[in-house]
C-alpha positions as CSV (number, residue, x, y, z in Angstrom):
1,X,-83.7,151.0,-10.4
2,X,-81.7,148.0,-7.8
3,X,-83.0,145.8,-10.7
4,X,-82.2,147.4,-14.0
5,X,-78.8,147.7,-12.3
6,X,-78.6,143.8,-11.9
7,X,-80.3,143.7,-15.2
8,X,-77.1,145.5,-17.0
9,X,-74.4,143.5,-15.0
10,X,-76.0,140.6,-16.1
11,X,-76.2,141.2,-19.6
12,X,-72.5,142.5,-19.4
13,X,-71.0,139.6,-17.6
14,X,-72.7,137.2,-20.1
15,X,-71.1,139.3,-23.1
16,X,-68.0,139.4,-21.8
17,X,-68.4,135.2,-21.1
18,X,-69.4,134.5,-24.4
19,X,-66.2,137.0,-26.0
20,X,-64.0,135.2,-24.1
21,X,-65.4,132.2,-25.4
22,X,-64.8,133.0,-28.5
23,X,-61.1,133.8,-28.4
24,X,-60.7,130.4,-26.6
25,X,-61.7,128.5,-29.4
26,X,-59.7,126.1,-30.6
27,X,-57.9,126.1,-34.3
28,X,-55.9,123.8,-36.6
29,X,-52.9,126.3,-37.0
30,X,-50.5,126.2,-40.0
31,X,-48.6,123.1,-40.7
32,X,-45.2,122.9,-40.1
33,X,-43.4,122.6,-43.5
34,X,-40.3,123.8,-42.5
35,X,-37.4,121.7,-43.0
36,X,-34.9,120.4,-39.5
37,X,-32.5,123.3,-39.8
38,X,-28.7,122.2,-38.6
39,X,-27.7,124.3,-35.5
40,X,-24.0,122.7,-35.0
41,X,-21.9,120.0,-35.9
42,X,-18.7,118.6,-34.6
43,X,-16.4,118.6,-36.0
44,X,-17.6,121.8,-38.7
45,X,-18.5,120.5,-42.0
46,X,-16.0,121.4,-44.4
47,X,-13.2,120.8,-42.0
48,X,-10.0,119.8,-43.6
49,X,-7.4,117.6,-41.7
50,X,-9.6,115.3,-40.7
51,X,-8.7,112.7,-38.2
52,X,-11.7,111.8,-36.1
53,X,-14.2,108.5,-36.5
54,X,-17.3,110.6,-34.8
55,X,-19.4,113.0,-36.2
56,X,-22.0,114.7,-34.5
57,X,-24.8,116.9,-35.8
58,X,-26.9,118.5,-33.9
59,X,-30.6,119.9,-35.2
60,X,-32.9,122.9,-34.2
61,X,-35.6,120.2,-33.7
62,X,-35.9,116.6,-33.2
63,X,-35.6,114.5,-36.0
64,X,-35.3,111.1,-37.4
65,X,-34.0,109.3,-39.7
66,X,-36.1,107.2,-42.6
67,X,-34.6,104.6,-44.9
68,X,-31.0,106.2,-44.0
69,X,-29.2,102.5,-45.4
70,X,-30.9,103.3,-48.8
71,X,-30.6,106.8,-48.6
72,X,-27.2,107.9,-47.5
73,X,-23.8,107.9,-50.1
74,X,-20.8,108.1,-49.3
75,X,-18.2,109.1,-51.7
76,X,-15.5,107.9,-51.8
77,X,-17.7,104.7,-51.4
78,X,-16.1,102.9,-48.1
79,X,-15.2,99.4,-47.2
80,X,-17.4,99.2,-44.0
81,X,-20.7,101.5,-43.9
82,X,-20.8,103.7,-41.3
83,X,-23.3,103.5,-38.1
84,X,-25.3,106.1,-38.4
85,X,-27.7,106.8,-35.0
86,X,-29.8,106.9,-33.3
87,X,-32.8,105.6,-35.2
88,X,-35.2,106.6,-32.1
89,X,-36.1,110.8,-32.7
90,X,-33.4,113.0,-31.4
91,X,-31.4,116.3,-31.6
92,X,-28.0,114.7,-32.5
93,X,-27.3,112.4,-35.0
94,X,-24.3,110.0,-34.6
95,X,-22.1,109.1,-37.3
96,X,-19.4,106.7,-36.3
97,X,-16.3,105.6,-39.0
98,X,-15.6,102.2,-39.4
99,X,-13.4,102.4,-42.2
100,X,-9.4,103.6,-42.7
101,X,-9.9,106.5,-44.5
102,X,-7.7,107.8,-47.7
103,X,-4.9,110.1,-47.2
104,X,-5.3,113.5,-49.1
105,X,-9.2,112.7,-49.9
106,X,-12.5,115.0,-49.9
107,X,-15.4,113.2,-48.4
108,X,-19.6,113.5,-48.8
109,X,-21.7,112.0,-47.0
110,X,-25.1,112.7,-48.6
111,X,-28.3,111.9,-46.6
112,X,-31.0,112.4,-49.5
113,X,-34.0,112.8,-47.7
114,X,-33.5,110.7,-45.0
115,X,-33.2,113.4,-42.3
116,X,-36.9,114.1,-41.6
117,X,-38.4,116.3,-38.5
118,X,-40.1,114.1,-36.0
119,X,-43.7,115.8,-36.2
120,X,-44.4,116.1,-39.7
121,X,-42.1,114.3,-41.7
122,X,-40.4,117.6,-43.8
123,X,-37.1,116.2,-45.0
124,X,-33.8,117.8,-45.1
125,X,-32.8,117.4,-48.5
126,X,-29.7,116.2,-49.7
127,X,-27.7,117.1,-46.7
128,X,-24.6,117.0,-47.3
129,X,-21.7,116.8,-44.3
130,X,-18.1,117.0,-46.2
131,X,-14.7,116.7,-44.8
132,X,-10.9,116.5,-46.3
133,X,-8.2,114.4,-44.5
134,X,-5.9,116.9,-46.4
135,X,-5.4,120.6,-46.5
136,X,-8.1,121.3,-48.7
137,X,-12.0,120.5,-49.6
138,X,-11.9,119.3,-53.2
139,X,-14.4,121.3,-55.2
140,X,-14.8,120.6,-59.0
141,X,-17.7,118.5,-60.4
142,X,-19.1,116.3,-63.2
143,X,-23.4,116.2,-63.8
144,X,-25.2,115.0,-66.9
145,X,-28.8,113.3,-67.1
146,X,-29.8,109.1,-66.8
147,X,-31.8,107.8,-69.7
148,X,-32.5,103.7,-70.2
149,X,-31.3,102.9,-73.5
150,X,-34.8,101.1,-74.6
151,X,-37.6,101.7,-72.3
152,X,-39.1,105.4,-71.9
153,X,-39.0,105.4,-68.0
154,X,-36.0,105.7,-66.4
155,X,-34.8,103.6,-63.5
156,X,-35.0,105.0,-60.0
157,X,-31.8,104.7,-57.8
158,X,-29.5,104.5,-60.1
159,X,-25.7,104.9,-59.0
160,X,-23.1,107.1,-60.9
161,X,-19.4,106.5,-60.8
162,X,-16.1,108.3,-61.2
163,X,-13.2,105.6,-61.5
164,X,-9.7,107.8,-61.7
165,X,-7.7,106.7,-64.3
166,X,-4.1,106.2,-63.8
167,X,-1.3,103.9,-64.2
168,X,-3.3,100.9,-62.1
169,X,-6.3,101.5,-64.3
170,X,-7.9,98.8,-66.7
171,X,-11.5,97.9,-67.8
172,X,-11.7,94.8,-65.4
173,X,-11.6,97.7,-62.3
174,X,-15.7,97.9,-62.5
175,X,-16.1,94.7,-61.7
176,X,-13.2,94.6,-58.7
177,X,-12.9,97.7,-57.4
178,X,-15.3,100.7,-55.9
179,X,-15.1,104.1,-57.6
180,X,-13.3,106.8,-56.3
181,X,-16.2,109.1,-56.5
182,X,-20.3,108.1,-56.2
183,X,-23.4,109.7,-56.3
184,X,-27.0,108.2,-56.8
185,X,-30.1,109.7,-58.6
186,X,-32.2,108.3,-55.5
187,X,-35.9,107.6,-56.0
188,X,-37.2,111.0,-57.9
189,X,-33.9,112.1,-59.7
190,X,-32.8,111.7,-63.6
191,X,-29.9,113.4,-63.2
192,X,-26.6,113.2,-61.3
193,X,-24.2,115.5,-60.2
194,X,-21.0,114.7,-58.3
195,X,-19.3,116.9,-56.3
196,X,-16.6,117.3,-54.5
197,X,-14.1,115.7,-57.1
198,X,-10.1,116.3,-57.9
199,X,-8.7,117.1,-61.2
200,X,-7.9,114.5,-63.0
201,X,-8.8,111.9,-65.7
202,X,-11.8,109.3,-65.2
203,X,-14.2,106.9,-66.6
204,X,-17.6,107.3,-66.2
205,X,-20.5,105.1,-65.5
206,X,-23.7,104.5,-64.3
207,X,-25.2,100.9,-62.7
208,X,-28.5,100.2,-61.6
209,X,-26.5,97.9,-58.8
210,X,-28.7,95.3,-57.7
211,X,-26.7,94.2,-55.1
212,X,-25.7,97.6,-53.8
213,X,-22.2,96.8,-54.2
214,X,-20.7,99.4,-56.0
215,X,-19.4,97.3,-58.4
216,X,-20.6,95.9,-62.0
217,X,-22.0,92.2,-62.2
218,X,-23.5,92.0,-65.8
219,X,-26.0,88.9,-64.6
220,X,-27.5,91.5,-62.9
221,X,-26.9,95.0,-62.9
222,X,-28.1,97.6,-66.2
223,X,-25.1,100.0,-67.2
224,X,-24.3,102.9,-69.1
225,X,-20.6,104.8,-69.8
226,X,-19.0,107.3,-71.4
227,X,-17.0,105.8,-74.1
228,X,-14.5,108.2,-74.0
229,X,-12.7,109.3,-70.8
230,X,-13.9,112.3,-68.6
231,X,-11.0,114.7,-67.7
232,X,-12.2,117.1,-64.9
233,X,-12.5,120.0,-64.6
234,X,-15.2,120.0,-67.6
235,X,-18.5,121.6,-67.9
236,X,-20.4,119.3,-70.5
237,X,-23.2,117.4,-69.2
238,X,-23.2,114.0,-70.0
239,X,-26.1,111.4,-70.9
240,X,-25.1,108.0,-69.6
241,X,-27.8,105.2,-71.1
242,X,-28.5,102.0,-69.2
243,X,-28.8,98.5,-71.2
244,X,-28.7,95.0,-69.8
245,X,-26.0,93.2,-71.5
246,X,-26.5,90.0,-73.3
247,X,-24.0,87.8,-71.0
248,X,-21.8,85.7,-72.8
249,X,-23.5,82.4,-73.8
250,X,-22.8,79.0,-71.7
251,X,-25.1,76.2,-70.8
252,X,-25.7,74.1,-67.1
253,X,-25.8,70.6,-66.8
254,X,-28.8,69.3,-68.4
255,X,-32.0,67.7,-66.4
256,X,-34.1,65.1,-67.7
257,X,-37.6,66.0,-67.5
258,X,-39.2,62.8,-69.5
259,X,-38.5,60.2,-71.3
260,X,-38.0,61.9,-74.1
261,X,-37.0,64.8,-73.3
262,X,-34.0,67.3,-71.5
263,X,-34.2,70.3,-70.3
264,X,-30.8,72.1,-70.8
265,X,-30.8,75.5,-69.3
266,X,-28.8,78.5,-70.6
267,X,-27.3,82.3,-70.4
268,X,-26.5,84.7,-73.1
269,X,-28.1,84.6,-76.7
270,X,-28.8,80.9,-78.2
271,X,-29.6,81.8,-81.6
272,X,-26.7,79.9,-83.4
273,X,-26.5,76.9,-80.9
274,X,-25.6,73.0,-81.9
275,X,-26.2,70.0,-79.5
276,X,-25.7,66.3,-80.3
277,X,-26.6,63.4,-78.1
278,X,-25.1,60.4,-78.3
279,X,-25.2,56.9,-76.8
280,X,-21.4,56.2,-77.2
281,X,-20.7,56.7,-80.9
282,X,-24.0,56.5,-81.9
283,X,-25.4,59.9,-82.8
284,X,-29.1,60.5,-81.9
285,X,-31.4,62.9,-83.9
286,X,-33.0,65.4,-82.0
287,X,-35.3,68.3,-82.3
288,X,-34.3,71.6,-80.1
289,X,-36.9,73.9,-79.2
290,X,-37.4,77.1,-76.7
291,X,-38.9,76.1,-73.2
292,X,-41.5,78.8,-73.0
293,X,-41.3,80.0,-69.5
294,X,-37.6,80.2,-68.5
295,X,-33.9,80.7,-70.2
296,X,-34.0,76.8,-71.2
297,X,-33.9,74.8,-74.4
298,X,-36.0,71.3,-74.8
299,X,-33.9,68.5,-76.5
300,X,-36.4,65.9,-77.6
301,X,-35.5,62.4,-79.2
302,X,-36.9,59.7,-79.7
303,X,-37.3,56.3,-77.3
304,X,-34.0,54.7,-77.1
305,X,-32.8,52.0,-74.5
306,X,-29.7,53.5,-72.7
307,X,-28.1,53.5,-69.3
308,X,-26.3,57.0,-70.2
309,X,-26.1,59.6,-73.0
310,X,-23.9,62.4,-73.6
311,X,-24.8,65.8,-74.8
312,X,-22.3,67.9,-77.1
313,X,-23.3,72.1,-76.8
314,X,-21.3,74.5,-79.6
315,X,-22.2,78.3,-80.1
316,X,-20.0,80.1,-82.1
317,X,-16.5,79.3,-79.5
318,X,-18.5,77.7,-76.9
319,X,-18.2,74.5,-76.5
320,X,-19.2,72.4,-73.8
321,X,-20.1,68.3,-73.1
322,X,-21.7,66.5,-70.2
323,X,-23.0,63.0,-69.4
324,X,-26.0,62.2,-67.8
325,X,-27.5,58.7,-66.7
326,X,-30.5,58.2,-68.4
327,X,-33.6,57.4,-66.3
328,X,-36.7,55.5,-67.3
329,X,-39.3,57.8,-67.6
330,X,-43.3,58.1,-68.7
331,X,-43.5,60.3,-72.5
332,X,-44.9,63.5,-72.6
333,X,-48.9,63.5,-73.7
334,X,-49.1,65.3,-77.0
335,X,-51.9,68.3,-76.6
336,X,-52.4,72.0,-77.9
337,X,-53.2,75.4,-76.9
338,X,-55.0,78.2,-79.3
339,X,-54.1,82.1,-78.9
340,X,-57.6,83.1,-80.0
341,X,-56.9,86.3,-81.5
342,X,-58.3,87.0,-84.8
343,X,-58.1,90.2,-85.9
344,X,-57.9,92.1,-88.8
345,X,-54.7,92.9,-89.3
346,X,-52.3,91.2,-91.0
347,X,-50.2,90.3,-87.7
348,X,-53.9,88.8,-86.0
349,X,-53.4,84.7,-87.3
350,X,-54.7,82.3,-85.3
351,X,-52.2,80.1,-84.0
352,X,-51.8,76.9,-81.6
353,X,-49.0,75.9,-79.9
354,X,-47.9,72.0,-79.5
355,X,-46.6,70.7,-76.5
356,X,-44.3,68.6,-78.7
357,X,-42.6,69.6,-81.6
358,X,-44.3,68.7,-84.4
359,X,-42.5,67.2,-87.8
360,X,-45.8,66.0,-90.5
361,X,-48.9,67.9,-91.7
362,X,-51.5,66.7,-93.4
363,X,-53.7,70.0,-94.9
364,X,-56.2,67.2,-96.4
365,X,-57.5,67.0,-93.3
366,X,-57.6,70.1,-91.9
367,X,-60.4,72.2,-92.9
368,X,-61.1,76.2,-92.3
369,X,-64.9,77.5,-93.0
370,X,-67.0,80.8,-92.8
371,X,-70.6,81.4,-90.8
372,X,-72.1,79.9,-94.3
373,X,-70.1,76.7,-94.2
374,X,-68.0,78.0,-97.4
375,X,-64.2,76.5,-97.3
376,X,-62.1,79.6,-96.9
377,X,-58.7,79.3,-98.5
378,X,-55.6,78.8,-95.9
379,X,-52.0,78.3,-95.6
380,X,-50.1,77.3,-92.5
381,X,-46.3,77.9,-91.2
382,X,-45.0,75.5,-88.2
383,X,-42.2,77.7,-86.1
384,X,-40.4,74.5,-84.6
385,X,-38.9,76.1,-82.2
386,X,-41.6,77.8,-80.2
387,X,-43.7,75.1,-81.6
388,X,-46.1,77.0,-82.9
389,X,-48.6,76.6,-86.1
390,X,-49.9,79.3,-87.6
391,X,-53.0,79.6,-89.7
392,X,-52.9,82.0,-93.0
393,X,-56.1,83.3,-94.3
394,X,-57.7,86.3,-95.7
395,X,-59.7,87.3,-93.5
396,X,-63.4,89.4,-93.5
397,X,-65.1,91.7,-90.9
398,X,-68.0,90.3,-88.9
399,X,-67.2,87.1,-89.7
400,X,-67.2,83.3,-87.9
401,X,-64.8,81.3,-88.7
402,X,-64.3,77.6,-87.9
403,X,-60.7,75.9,-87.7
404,X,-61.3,72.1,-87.8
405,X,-58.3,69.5,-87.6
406,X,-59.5,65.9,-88.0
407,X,-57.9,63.1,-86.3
408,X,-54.2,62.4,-87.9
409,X,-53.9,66.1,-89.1
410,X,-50.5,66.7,-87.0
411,X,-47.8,64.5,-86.3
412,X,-44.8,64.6,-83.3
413,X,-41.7,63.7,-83.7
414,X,-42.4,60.3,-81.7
415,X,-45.4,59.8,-83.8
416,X,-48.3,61.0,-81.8
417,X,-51.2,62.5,-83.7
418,X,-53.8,64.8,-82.7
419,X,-57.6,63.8,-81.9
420,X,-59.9,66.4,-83.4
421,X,-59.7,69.4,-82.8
422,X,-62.2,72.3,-83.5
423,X,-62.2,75.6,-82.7
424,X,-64.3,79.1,-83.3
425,X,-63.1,82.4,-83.8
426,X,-65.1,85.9,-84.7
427,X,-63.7,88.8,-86.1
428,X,-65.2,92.5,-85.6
429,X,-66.0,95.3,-87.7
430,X,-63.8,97.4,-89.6
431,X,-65.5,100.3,-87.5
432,X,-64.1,98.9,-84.1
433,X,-60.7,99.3,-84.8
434,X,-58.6,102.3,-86.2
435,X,-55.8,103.4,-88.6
436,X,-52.0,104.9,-87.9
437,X,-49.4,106.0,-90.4
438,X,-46.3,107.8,-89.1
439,X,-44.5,109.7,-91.4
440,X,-40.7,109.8,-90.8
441,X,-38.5,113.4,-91.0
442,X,-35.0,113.8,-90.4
443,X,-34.4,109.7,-91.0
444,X,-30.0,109.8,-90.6
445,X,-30.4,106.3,-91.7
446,X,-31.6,103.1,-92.5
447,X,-32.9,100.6,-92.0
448,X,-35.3,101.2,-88.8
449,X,-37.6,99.5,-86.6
450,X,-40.8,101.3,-86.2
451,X,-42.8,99.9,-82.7
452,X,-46.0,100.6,-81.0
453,X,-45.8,99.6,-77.3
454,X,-48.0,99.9,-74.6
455,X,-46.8,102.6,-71.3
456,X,-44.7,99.6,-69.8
457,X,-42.8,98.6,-73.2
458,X,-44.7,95.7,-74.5
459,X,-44.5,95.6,-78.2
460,X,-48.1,95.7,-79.8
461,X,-47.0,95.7,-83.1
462,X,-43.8,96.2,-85.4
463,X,-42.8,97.4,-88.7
464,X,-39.5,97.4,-90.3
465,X,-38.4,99.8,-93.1
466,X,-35.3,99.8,-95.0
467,X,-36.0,103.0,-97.1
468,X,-39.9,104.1,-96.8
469,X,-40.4,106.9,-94.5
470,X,-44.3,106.5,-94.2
471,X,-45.0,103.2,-92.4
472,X,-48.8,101.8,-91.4
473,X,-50.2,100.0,-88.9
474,X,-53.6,99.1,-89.8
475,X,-56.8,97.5,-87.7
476,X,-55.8,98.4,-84.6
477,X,-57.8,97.7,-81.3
478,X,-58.2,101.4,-79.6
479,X,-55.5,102.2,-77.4
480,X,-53.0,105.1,-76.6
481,X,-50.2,104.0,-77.8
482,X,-46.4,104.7,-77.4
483,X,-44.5,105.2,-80.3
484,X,-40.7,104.3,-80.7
485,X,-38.2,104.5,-83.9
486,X,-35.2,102.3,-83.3
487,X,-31.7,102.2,-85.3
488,X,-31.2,99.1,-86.4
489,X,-27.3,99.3,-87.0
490,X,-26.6,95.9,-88.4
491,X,-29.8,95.0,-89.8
492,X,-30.8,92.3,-88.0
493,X,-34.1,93.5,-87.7
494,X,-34.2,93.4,-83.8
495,X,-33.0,96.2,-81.1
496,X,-29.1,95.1,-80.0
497,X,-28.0,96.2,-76.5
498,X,-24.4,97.3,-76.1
499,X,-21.5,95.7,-74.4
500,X,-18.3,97.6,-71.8
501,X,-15.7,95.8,-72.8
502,X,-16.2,96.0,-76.1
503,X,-17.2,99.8,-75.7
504,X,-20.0,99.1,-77.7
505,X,-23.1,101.6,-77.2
506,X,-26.4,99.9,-77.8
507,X,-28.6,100.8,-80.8
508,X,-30.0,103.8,-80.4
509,X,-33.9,104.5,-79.9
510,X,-36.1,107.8,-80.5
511,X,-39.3,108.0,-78.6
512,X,-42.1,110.0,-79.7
513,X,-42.8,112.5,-77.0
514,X,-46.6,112.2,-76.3
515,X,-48.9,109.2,-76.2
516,X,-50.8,108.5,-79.7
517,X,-54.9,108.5,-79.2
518,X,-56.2,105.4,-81.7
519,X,-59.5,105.3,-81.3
520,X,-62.3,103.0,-83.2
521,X,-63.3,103.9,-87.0
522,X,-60.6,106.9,-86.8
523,X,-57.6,107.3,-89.4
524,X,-54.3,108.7,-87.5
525,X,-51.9,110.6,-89.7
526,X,-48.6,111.6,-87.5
527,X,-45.4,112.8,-88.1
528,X,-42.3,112.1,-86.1
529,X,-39.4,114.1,-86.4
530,X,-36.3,112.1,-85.6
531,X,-34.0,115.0,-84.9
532,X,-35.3,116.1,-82.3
């Protein structure tokens, strides 16, 4: 009986041990996704009168802050950025003035997401802490949407400004002045809303400021504006487009880069450009030509014995002369590099580039065959200023093809000529390659550019139409493809940005709104409606 007693305690008391066990066990537990939650701040957000240069916020939790330089906007922009603090976690964050602030003025200071809790990272978004330094917060707004004006994806961290126009105002004030009123779109946003803004009359704009400035340098900032002025209150939202403008042509001293040769390097668009070269009085013929890698032009002439030459630049008004001292120098070797591509299509021509510009051709001794050693037909076109020759032919599927240039074929403009030169190109099957027509609706006018690009822009191929609203791209390697209609305004056959000061929008540019599938032996018949 003693031992069934001891028995049943024992079994109970190992029961109860292994229960308790069991609640003791150790779990993950929810995450925390909940947001730092402001408990007080000093002085109160929205306070009017403003006179401090210390704000304190203080947080239910401790937090930090993450990329707060990037992150934070003040608006109106100020002279000196504030010290924001601490960057170690904490309960209170700092915010000390360092700037003379505007009588009469509503201010934001936006955080974007760079108030984060210090355990799991949840941001606060967009906190905003605003004060007036008059008698009232300010409480109208503008919004509207950020589109780039050629490429389908949008720029991240773009900035948006409101400049107030009154009787100081004039277009040279985005390149001067800050805006009265800023907001950015941050690092996920494509659209913009400032806040927090006075009636009145404004210009708007948007920069993709690369040097954070708050201010418009066309060398290297993207812009986009409303060409008419904004007067606020208004409830329209408004699509700003950022372009790169074309800066106004001028050239830089030129370098010597041979004996034969300068280097003159360049801004703005050189299309109509003159240069002459002269030793004293003497003009010297010369051959221009685009250096392939960089915004620079190639001068080449021939060997001549001078201690200094002067070069003469015109472009429309542009004009411009320098003198350089002319160094003895070693000649450039002449040599030449194919782009192997052989395709089907009409745009697939083999080509090779010379290293010098090249000025006599002699076809007799240049000589294009088939896999059966039959002499295929060809024509060729030199492009002298990307010094490229291009090959004509009519060519068949699964077929080998053999370019052969004998010795004395191609002559420089210093009288080099080529040693042979041979090279071996195959094309595929019709079946490896497919077939897109895009059928045009709602054209409001011609002519247009039609483009293929790949996702990052790059133009595969092109078609221009000044009145056909079925266009064709034929023997196409299989790819998805993004498709692109473009305006071409002046008929210039090429996309033209726009310019501020001219108030000049760029052309404008439709994109299809899905990826097109091409795949290998398939036929692609799509229609794209340009109004919507």
């Amino acid at each position: 009986m003693l031992k069934n007693k001891f028995r049943f305690i024992f079994i109970l008391l190992a029961l109860t041990v292994i229960g308790c066990a069991k609640r003791g066990s150790i779990s993950g537990g929810l995450k925390d996704t909940i947001a730092p939650v402001l408990k007080a701040s000093f002085p109160k957000n929205l306070s009017v009168n403003f006179k401090g240069k210390e704000i304190n916020l203080t947080f239910d939790e401790y937090v930090k802050l993450k990329n707060v330089n990037k992150q934070l906007i003040v608006s109106p922009p100020l002279k000196y950025n504030p010290e924001v603090s601490p960057m170690t976690p904490s309960k209170i964050i700092k915010i000390k003035i360092k700037d003379t602030l505007q009588e009469n003025t509503t201010y934001s200071f936006n955080f974007g997401q760079s108030i984060e809790d210090n355990n799991e990272g949840n941001p606060y978004n967009q906190f905003k802490y605003i004060f007036s330094t008059g008698s009232y917060i300010d409480s109208l707004k503008v919004g509207g949407t950020i589109k780039d004006a050629l490429n389908k994806k949008e720029d991240s961290f773009v900035s948006v400004m409101l400049y107030e126009v009154n009787n100081k105002f004039n277009d040279s004030v985005i390149y001067k002045s800050v805006p009265r009123y800023i907001t950015n779109t941050l690092d996920s946003l494509k659209t913009f809303k400032i806040e927090n803004v006075k009636a009145g009359k404004y210009l708007l704009i948007a920069i993709k400021d690369a040097n954070n400035n708050n201010k418009f340098n066309p060398k290297d900032d993207k812009i986009g504006f409303r060409k008419q002025m904004v007067t606020i209150p208004n409830d329209s939202l408004f699509e700003l487009k950022l372009f790169k403008e074309v800066l106004a042509f001028k050239t830089f001293k030129p370098v010597q880069t041979s004996g034969n040769k300068l280097l003159l390097g360049y801004e703005g668009n050189p299309r109509n450009i003159k240069v002459v070269l002269k030793k004293g009085n003497e003009i010297i013929p010369t051959i221009v030509t685009k250096y392939p890698i960089k915004d620079s032009l190639q001068v080449w002439y021939r060997p001549i014995k001078a201690d200094s030459l002067s070069l003469a630049v015109t472009n429309g008004n542009y004009n411009k002369s320098y003198t350089y001292k002319k160094t003895e120098q070693k000649k450039d070797t002449l040599n030449f590099s194919p782009k192997p591509n052989l395709g089907l299509s009409k745009l697939d021509q083999f080509t090779i580039r010379s290293s010098h510009p090249l000025v006599k051709f002699d076809e007799s001794k240049i000589q294009v065959t088939d896999k059966d050693s039959v002499n295929v037909k060809f024509s060729t076109s030199y492009d002298v200023y990307k010094q490229e020759l291009q090959f004509n032919i009519e060519k068949e599927p699964l077929q080998r093809y053999k370019f052969l240039l004998l010795p004395g074929a191609l002559t420089d403009y210093i009288d080099q000529k080529n040693d042979t030169l041979s090279y071996k190109l195959t094309t595929k099957n019709v079946t490896d390659y497919g077939n897109l027509r895009v059928n045009l609706t709602n054209v409001k006018q011609f002519p247009v550019i039609v483009q293929l690009t790949t996702d990052k822009g790059d133009v595969i191929a092109s078609e221009y139409s000044d009145k056909a609203t079925s266009v064709d791209f034929m023997y196409l390697e299989p790819a998805k493809f993004t498709l692109r209609v473009i305006y071409d305004a002046n008929g210039n056959k090429e996309w033209d940005s726009g310019n501020f000061l001219e108030r000049r929008q760029p052309e404008e540019v439709i994109y299809f709104p899905k990826e097109i599938d091409v795949r290998g032996n398939w036929d692609v018949d799509q229609t794209f409606d340009l109004s919507r």
